[in-house]
C-alpha positions, 0 to 999 in steps of 0.5 A: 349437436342438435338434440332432435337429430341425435335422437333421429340417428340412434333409432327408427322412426314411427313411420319406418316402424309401420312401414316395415310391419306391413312389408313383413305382413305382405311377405308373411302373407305372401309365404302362407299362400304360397304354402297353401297353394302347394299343399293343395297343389300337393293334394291334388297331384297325390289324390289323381295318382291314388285314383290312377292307381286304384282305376287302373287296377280295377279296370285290368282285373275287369278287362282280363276277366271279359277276355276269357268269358265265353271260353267253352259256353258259346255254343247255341245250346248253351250260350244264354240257357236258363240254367239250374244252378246249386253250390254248396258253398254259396256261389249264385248265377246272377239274376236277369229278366225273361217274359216278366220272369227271372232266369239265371242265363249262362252267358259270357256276360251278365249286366245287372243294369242299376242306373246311375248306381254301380252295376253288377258285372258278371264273366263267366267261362269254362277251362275244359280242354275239349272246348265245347266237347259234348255227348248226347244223351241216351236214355231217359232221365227222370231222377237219381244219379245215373245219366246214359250216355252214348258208347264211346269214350267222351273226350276229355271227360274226369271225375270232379269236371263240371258238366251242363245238361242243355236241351237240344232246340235252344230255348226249349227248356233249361239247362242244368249244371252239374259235377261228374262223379264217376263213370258207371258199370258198362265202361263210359256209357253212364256216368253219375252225379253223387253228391257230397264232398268235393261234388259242391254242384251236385244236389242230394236228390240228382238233377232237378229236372227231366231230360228226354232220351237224344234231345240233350246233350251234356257239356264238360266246362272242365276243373271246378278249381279252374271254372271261372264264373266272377261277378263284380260289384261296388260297395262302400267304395271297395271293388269286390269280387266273388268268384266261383273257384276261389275259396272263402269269395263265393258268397260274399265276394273279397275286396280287389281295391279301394276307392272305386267307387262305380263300375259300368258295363254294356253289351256291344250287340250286332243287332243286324238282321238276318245277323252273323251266321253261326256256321259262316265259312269266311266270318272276316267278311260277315262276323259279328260287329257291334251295331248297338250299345245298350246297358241293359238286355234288348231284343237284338235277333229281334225274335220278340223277346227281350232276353232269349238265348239268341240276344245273349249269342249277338253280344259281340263284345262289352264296354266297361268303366270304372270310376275311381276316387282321390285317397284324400279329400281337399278342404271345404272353403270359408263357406264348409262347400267343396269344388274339387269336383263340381259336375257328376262324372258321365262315361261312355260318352264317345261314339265307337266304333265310328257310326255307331251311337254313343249311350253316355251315362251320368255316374253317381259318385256318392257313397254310403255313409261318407260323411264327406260330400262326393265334391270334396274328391277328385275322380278319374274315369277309365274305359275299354272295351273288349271283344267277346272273341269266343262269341263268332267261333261256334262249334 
């Protein structure tokens, strides 16, 4: 037998050697992306449900809050007063502009308008049984803890219940808000505001400012417990809430859910003239109906000021976003650059109602201190839009 081909048949040779390291590196190589592909794969799918889950939450927790706003405040009187406000625990009415000047409005809702950044949301309604029950003022008030009311029996009225003192001409002066703390001598025709205890909203001295005699009225908001007066802000990618009624969350607020890393709100306005009528007997055919968006207060009853109580009673409903986040981050490239996401997220963008302009606004996602650049997160961006209801039904 030849030599040469005893040797060929009892191994491989060099080629077939070579030629079976490089299909083993194509199929090596072949596995490794395959198993990349699906972690990114992987990664991605989890990120967008983390972010749906987290957006979702978040924009229920906004939108059930915007459909209870306005319960209770939507009288002329009240809706959009400049209102004095103290809580012993900490709570503070949002701060807005009118005339150059800051005013703390009572509104079903506030927008504390910051760009691109997060804004500051506020919905705000009473719980009272009576609505919008009222009575007049019957005396003078100057100071201390005595307010003369008429003599009848207030409907609804308890002790503890959270009141508002509102000038009779709407925009004439400030409102003032205020706990009842029990009824004077003559039965149910004073009542007063002790201070101290359980009566957080009450001042040491009485109320702040001066009513006169039949140009006020005072209003029951109803339970302190039950007064839902919420703001809602963004920090460090945490949604927060504070909440006048919910122990521990006035001052500071208390975390909702992570990975939100913006909310965006604006007033749906029905900016007609002469506009909606308070007392209209048919409001199906002349209601309130959103003629304009805008993120920021505007001068919609056109009386030429920017912010009066008649702005506030022409927002007919609020648009809200809320821009959530992936939990996890995808890999840089060979270069350490990120392209999950490439292009800021940009919400209300689409025209609604139909013929009415569309105001979009280019969301910055970047939060503070995340050494992680903003490209290396997916984002997911949920919209609604809520009615004002209370805003038409005024008594």
């Amino acid at each position: 037998m030849n030599l040469s081909l005893s040797r060929r048949r009892g191994g491989f040779s060099l080629v077939e050697l070579m030629v079976s390291v490089v299909i083993g590196l194509l199929a090596l190589l072949f596995a490794t992306r395959l198993v990349v592909s699906g972690e990114k794969n992987k990664d991605a799918a989890v990120g967008g449900s983390d972010s749906m889950q987290n957006g979702m939450l978040a924009l229920f927790s906004l939108s059930s809050d915007a459909t209870e706003a306005g319960w209770g405040l939507n009288d002329p009187m009240l809706a959009g007063c400049d209102t004095v406000f103290s809580d012993a625990n900490g709570y503070v009415l949002p701060a807005m502009q009118r005339n150059g000047g800051n005013i703390r409005p009572l509104a079903a809702a506030v927008i504390q308008s910051n760009g691109q950044d997060p804004d500051v949301i506020s919905f705000n309604s009473g719980t009272s049984q009576a609505g919008a029950g009222s009575v007049k003022l019957f005396a003078d008030y100057t100071v201390g803890n005595t307010l003369t009311i008429d003599n009848r029996n207030p409907y609804a009225f308890n002790d503890g219940d959270v009141m508002v003192m509102a000038p009779l001409t709407p925009g004439s002066g400030q409102c003032t808000l205020f706990q009842l703390s029990g009824f004077g001598a003559a039965p149910n025709s004073t009542i007063l505001v002790n201070s101290g205890g359980r009566y957080r909203y009450n001042p040491i001295a009485g109320l702040p400012l001066p009513y006169k005699q039949n140009l006020a009225y005072i209003y029951n908001l109803g339970a302190p417990a039950q007064l839902h007066f919420h703001t809602w802000t963004v920090a460090n990618g945490v949604l927060l809430l504070r909440a006048a009624e919910l122990a521990g969350a006035e001052r500071a607020g208390v975390s909702v859910t992570d990975n939100v890393v913006s909310i965006k709100a604006q007033y749906g306005f029905d900016a007609r003239l002469p506009g909606p009528k308070a007392y209209d007997p048919n409001p199906g055919a002349d209601g309130m109906q959103v003629t304009r968006w805008s993120g920021t207060m505007v001068d919609a009853d056109s009386d030429g000021v920017v912010g009066s109580p008649g702005d506030y009673q022409r927002i007919a409903a609020v648009r809200i976003a809320v821009v959530a986040r992936s939990k996890n981050t995808e890999k840089p490239n060979s270069a350490g650059q990120c392209s999950a996401t490439t292009v800021l997220p940009t919400v209300f963008a689409t025209s609604v109602p139909n013929g009415v302009a569309a105001v979009p606004v280019q969301v910055n996602v970047g939060v503070a201190g995340d050494v992680v650049p903003w490209q290396c997160y997916r984002y997911r961006v949920f919209e609604t839009i809520v009615q004002i209801r209370n805003s038409q039904w005024r008594p």
